[in-house]
N, C-alpha and C positions, 0 to 999 in steps of 0.2 A: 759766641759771636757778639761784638758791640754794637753799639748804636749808628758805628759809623758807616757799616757796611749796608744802609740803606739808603745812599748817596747814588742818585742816577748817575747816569753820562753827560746829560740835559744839565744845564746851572739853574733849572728849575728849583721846587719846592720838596722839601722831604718830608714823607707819611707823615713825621711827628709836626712837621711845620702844619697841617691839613687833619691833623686831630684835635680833638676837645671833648671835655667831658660838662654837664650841667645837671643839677641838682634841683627838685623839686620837694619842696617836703609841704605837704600837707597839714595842715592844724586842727585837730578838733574833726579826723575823719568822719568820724558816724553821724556825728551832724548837718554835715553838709548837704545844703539843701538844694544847690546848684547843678545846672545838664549836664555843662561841659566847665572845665578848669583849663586856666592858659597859665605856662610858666611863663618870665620873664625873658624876653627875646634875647640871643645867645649869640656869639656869632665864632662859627669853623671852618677854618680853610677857606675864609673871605667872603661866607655865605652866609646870610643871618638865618635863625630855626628855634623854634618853641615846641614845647611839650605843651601835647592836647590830652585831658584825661576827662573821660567820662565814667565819674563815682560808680553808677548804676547802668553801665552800659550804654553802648552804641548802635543801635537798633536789635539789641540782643535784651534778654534780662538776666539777672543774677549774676553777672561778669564786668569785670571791671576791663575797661578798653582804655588804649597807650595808643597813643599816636604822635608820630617826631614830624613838624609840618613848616614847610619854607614861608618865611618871614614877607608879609609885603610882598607876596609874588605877583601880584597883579601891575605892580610899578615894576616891576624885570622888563629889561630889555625884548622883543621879540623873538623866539627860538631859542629862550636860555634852556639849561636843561641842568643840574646836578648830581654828578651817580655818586654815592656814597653807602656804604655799608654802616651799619648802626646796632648798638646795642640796649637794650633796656632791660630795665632789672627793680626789681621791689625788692627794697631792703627787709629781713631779715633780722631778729635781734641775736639770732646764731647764724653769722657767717655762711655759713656753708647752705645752711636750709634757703640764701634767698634764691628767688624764682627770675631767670633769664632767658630772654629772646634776643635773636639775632635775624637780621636780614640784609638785602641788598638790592639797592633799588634807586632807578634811574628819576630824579625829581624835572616835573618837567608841568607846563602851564593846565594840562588836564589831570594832572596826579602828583600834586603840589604838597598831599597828605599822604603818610603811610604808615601802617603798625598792623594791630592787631587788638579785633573789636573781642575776641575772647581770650584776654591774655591771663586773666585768673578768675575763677570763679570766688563770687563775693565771698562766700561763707568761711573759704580759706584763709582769707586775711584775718582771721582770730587767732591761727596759728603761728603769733611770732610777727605775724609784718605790721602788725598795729604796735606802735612803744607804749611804754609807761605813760607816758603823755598824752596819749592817743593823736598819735601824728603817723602817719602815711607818707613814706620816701622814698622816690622815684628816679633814679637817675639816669643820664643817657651818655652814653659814649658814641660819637659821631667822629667817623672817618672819611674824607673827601676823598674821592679818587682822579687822580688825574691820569685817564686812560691812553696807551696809545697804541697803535694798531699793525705799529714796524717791528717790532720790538719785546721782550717780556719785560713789566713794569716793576717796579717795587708796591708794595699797596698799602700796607701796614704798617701803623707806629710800632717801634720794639716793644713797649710796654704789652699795648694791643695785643698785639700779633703774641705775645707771652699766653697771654690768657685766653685765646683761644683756638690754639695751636693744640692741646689735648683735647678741644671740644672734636674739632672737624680733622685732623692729623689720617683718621679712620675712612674719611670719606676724599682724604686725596690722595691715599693707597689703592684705596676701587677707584677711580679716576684712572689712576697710571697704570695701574695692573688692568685694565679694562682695554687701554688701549696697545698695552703690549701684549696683550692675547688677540686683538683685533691684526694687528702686524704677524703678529707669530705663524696665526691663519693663514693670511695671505701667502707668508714664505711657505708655508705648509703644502698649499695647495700650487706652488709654485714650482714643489720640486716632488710633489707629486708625477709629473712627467719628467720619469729620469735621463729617456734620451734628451730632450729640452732642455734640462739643469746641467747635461751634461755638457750639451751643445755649448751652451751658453759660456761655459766654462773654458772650453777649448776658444770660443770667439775671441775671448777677456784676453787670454792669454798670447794670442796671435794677435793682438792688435799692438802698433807702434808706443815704446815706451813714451814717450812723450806725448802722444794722443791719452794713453792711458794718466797722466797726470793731470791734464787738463781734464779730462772727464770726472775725476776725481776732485774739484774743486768747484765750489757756489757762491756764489755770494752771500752774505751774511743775512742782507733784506730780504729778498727772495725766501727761506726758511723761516727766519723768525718773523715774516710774516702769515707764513702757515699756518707756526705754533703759536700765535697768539689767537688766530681764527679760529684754531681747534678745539682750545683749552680756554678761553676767556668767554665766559658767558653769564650774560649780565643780571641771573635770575637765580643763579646758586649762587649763595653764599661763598661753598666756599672755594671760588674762583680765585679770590682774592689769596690765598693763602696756597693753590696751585701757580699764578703767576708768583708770587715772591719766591716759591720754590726754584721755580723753573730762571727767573734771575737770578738767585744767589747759584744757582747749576752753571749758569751760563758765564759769571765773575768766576768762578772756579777755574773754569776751560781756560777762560782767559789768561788766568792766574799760570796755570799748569804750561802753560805755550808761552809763554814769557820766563819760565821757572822764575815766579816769585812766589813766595807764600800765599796761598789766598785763605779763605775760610776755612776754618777748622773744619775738618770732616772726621769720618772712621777711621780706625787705623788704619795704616797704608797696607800693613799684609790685609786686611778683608778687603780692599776694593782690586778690580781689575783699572790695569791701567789704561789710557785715556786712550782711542785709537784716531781721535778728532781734535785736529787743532786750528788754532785763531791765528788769524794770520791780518793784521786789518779789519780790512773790508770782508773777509774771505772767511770761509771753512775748507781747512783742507786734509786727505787722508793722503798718509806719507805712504803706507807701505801697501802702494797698487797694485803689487802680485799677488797679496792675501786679502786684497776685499771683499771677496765673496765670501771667505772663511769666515772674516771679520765681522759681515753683515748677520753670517747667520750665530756667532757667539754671542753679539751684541741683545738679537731677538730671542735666543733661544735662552740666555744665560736669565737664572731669577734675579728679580731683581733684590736689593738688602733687607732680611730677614728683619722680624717685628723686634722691638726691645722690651723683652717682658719683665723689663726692671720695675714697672710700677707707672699707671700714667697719670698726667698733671691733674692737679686739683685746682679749680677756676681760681676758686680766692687767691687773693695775693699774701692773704696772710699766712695761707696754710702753702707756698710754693714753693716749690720743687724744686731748686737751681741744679741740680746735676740732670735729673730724668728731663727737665727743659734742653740741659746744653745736645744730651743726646738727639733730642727729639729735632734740635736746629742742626745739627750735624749730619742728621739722615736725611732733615728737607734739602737741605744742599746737594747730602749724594746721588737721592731723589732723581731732582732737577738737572745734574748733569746725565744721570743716565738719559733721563727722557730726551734731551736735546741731543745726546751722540746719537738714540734708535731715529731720530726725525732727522738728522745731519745722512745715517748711513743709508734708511730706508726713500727717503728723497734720490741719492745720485744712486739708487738703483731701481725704483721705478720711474724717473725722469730722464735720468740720463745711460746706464749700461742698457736697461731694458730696452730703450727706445731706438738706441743704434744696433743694437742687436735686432731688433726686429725690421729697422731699414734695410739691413746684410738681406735679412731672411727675403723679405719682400723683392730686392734687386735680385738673388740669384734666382728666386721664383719667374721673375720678370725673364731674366736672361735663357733660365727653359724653356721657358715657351717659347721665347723666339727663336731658338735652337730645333723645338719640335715643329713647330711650322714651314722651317727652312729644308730639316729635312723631310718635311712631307711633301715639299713643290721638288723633290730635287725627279730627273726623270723627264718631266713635264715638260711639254713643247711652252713655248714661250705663247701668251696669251691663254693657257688655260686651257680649260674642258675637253679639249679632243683637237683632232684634224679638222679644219673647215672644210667641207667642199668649192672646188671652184666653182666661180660663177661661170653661167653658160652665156657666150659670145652667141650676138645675132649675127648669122652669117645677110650677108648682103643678096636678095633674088637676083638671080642673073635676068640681064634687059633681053625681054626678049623680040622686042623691036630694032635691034642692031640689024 
């Protein structure tokens, strides 16, 4: 996958326009006599930021504390806020051994600073992160995120998103496999009542073909504003690297309902084909006599098996370009599954579910008014019984005539 396919719809800014990396290198570490250290102010995706390091810790002892902190935040505007994901890392004179943190975290006029006050314990920097020179090197890679809430975003520069694609990869497979057993569930317990699943079934198929297409289609916002509410959350990490998924899924669909090529994926005999296509504005399911089959292969089918070819190694030096391409090739296929199970499982709890249970509720309506009608049939008009007449006062005869 190239750089290019991180190109929104928006003539906005792309992840790599809103990345940057900065460098701190320390002099003469073990001397330093100083609380706190400020790098020189930096500026990412239009936002200026310094490295904060405390040698001997941040209200901690024997650890060294990293902090990435918004530049001049007190001259910001009122209600500024910047979410960005970041990483920091103590160089290493062997590559591989240096030591990284990642986070993601929304910068805003009360929490204007953030890292982490125990991100190595001192005694370790003897091993390797001190050089020949005795210098101490600190770098940060900062990602800006430009969030939106209609939509799945892009979030990550290529480069980025390389090297930390085998970190988190494992924790946005329990993500999606979490929520496809949360669905799976639900269908589960759904056709649990087989006269019900079966009703339902017979309802689908007795309904007007043309009802049944229009039921069969959403609009685009409406959804992808679910699965961004679902799946985007602004306190895991790795969120970010779930939306890119779920966008480079979503460019796929698109791609495949237009038949043009889009991103590379699995080979085409391992995937099933697409039962959800882009239409505009829209999502629509073409073949309305098998949606229910569709919804439950969708939920029931697993999702694509792990690739135990070997997985990424952070550095860049030591990287992996094939077990990377796979690994971008499976967030893609990823990403399309999860939005077909939200595209099919949407227009079946929102919309079959919900006119089927209108049916349900009218003909319930219409018995009853059928058993009340036959319970008055019989019955004198007004109800309860025969009245008695009233009794007439006869007139006394006069009897002074």
């Amino acid at each position: 996958m190239s750089e290019t396919h991180e190109v929104d719809d928006d003539k906005g800014l792309k992840p790599s326009e809103l990345f940057g990396k900065h460098t701190l290198k320390i002099e003469k570490f073990s001397q330093i006599d100083q609380k706190a250290i400020r790098s020189n102010v930096f500026e990412v995706g239009g936002y200026k930021w310094y490295i904060l390091v405390y040698p001997e810790g941040c209200d901690v002892n024997d650890h060294l504390s990293l902090f990435l902190c918004v530049a001049h935040y007190d001259k910001l505007l009122p209600g500024w806020s910047h979410l960005a994901q970041f990483t920091m890392s103590v160089v290493n004179k062997v590559p591989w051994r240096s030591k990284f943190s990642d986070t993601l975290h929304n910068f805003w006029k009360k929490e204007h600073d953030w890292g982490w006050k125990k991100f190595m314990e001192l005694p370790k920097l003897q091993d390797g992160f001190i050089d020949d020179f005795g210098s101490l090197t600190i770098d940060a890679q900062v990602q800006v995120i430009r969030e939106r809430v209609d939509r799945p975003f892009p979030c990550l520069d290529y480069g980025y998103k390389r090297e930390v694609l085998g970190v988190y990869f494992p924790n946005l497979e329990q993500i999606f496999r979490r929520f496809v057993e949360e669905k799976r569930s639900k269908l589960e317990k759904l056709k649990e009542d087989k006269a019900r699943w079966k009703s339902l079934g017979v309802f689908w198929l007795g309904m007007d073909q043309n009802a049944r297409r229009r039921m069969c289609t959403e609009k685009k916002d409406v959804i992808l504003t679910e699965v961004v509410k679902c799946f985007f959350i602004k306190k895991e990490v790795s969120s970010t690297l779930v939306m890119d998924s779920l966008y480079s899924g979503l460019k796929d669909l698109e791609c495949q309902s237009k038949n043009k090529k889009g991103p590379r994926t699995l080979d085409a005999k391992e995937l099933p084909a697409p039962v959800v296509r882009v239409d505009k504005d829209m999502f629509i399911l073409d073949d309305v006599d098998d949606v229910l089959l569709h919804i439950q292969r969708a939920i029931l089918e697993p999702l694509p098996p792990k690739d135990d070819k070997g997985s990424l190694i952070r550095i860049q030096d030591e990287f992996n370009k094939e077990a990377y391409e796979r690994d971008e090739m499976r967030l893609t296929e990823l990403g399309r599954r999860i939005m077909e199970i939200c595209v099919l499982f949407h227009i079946l709890s929102n919309k079959i579910e919900v006119a089927y249970q209108e049916v349900i509720v009218l003909k319930m309506q219409e018995e009853l008014i059928r058993e009340e009608e036959e319970a008055g049939v019989g019955k004198p008009k007004g109800g309860g019984g025969q009245k008695k007449p009233n009794k007439k006062t006869r007139p006394k005869p006069n009897r002074n005539k």
